[in-house]
MARKE-949742 format. One record per atom (N, C-alpha, C): residue in three letters; x, y, z. Coordinates in steps of 0.001 Angstrom, whole numbers, plus 524288, in hexadecimal, padded with zeros to 5 digits. Example, Ala and Ser with C-alpha at 12.3 -4.5 7.8 and 13.67 -1.06 7.14 Angstrom:
BEGIN
ala833867E9C681E78ala8300C7EE6C81E78ala833907F31C81E78ser832327F73681BA8ser835667FBDC81BE4ser832648001E81EBE
This chain:
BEGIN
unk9EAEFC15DBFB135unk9E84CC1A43FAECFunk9E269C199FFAF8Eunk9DF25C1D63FB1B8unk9DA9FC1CB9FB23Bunk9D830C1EC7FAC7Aunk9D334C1B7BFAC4Funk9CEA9C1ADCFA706unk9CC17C2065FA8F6unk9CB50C24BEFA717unk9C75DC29E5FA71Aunk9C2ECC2652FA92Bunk9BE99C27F2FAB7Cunk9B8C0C2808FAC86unk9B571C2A41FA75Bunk9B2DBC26A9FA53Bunk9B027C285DFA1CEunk9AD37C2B70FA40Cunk9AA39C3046FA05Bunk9A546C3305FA30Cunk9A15DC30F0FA3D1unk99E32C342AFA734unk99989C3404FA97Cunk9962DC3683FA6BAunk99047C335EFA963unk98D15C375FFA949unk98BB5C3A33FA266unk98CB3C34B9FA07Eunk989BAC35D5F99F1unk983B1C36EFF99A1unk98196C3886F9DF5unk97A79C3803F9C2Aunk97749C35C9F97D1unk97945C3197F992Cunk9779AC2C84F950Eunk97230C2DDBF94C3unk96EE7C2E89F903Dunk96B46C2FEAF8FFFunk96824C3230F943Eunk969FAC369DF96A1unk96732C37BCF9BF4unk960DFC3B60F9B1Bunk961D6C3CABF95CAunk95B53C405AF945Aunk959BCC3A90F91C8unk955FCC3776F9330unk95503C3427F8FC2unk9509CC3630F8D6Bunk94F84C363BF86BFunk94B58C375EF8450unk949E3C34C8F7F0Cunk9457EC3486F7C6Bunk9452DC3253F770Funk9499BC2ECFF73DCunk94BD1C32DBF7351unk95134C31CDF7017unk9552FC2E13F733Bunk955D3C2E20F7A47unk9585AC2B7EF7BE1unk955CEC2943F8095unk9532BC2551F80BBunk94EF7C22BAF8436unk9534DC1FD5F88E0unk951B2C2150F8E8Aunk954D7C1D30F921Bunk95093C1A67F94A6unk94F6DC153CF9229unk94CE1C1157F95D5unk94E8EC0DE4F9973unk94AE8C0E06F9E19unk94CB1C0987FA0FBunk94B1EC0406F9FD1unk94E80C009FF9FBCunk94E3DBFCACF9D90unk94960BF9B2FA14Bunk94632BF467F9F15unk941B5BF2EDFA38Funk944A5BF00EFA850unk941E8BEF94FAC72unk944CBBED90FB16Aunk945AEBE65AFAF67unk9444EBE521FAC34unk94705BDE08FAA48unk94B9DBDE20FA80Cunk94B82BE41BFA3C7unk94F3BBE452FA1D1unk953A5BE4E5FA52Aunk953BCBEA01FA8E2unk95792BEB48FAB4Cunk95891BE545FAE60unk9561BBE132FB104unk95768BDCF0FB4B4unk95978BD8A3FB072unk956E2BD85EFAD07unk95A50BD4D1FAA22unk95E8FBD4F3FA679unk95F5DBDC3FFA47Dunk962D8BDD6EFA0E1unk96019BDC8AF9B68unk96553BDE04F962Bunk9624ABDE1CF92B2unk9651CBD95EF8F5Bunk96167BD5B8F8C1Funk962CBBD191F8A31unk966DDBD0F3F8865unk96A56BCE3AF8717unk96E91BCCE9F8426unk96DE3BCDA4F8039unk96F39BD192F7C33unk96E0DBD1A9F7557unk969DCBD63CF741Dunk9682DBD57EF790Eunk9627CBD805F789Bunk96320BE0A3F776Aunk95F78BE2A6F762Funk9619DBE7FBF7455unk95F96BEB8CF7893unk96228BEEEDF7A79unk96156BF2DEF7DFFunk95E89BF633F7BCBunk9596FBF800F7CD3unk957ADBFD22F7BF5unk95C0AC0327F7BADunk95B08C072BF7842unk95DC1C0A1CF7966unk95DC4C0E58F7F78unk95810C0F09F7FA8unk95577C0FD1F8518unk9587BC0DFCF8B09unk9588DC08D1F8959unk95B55C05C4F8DCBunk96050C059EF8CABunk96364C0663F8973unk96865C077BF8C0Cunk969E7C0DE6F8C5Cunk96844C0FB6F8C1Eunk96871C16AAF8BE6unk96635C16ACF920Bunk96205C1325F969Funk961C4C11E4F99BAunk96538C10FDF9C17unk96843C0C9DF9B61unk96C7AC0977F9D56unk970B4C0D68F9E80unk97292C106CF99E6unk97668C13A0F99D7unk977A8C1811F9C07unk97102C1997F9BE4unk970E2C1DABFA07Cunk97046C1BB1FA67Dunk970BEC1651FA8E2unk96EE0C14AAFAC59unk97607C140DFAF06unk978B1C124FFA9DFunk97DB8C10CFFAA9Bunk98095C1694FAC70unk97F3DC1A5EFA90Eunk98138C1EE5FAA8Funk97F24C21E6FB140unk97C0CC21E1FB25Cunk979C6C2409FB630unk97DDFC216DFB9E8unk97D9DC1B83FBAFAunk980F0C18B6FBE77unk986A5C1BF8FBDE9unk98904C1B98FB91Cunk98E06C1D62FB834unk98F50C239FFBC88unk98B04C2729FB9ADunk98B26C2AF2FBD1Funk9897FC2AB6FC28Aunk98727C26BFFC559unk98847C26D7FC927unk98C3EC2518FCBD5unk98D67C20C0FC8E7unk994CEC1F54FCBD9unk998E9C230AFCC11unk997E6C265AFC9D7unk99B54C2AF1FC7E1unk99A39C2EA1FCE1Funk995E4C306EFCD3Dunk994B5C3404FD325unk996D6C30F9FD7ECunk9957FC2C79FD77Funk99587C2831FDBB9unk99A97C2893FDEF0unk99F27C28CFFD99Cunk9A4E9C26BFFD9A3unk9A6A1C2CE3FDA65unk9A5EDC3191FDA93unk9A7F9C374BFD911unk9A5E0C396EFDEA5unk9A186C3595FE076unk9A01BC376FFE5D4unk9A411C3395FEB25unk9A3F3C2F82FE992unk9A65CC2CFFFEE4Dunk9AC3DC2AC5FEC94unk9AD02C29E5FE849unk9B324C2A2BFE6F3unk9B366C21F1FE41Cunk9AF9CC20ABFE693unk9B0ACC1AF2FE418unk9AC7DC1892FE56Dunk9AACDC112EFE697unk9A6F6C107FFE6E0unk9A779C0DC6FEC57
């Protein structure tokens, strides 16, 4: 039995504004990651998530255009 495909294409914070800030994290952060224990900005993962999503939707076009990888 195949698992459904979850959806796509949630526009994870795609208007970013005041109320929902998407920062990019600094270039040490991104090379070294974020500490063990340590607390994520909300900024930076509303970043992340939209960074995660963008990829998602592109595997999606990727895979709907050529059939696999």
């Amino acid at each position: 039995m195949a698992i459904p495909r979850p959806p796509t294409n949630s526009d994870w914070c795609s208007a970013p504004d005041a109320s929902h800030p998407r920062v990019e994290p600094t270039a040490p952060t991104k090379a070294a990651g974020w500490v063990a224990g340590g607390r994520v900005s909300a900024a930076n993962l509303n970043w992340l998530l939209y960074n995660f999503d963008q990829w998602t939707d592109w595997f999606d076009e990727f895979i709907a255009n050529n059939g696999s990888f």
